[in-house]
N, C-alpha and C positions, 0 to 999 in steps of 0.2 A: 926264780920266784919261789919255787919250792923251799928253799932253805932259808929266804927270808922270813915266810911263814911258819914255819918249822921254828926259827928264833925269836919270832915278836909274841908267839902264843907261846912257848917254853918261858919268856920273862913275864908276860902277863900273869901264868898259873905262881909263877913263880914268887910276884909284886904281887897277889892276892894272899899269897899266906904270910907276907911278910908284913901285910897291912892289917892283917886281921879280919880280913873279908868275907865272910860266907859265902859260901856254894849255894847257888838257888837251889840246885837240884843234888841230892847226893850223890845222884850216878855219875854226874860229870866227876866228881872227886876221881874215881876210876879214871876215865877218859883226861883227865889232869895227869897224872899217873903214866900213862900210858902215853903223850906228849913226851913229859920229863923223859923217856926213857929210850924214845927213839935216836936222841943222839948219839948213842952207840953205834947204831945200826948206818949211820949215812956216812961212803966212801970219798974219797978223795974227790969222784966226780959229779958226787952228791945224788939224791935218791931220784929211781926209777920210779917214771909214771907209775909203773904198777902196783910198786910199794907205796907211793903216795894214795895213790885211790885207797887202804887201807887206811891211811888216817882221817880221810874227807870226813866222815861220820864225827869224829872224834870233836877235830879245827870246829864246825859247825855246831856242834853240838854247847860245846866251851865258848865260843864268839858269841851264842843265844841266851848262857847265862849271866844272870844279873848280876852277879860277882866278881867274873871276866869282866866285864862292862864298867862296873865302877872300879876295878883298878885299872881302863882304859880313860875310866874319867880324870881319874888321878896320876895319870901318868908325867904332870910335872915334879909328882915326890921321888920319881924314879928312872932309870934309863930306861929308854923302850928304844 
């Protein structure tokens, strides 16, 4: 479940800048950022609870903005 979310929220951040969507909040842009970037990090057996608890703030925080949100409204322009 983890890397499913790890994947729908790295194309969400990803289908918002490619739509042209603003950030409700500028912090998320970081926490955007910080999504993108975890894919490096996850092994072949995919990431430990414990590393995931490190992004829970991030996922949630990004899911809450209204930016996330409208390119999950729009998600028949794109793959999700």
């Amino acid at each position: 479940m983890t890397c499913e979310l790890r994947r729908g929220m790295r194309v969400l951040v990803d289908a918002r800048d490619k739509l042209g969507i603003s950030w409700q909040s500028c912090e998320n842009e970081k926490q955007g950022m910080l999504v993108m970037s975890w894919e490096g990090r996850v092994g072949a057996s995919g990431v430990e609870p414990s590393e995931f608890q490190l992004y829970v703030m991030a996922l949630s925080a990004l899911w809450a903005d209204a930016g996330i949100q409208e390119a999950y409204a729009r998600r028949s322009e794109f793959q999700l």
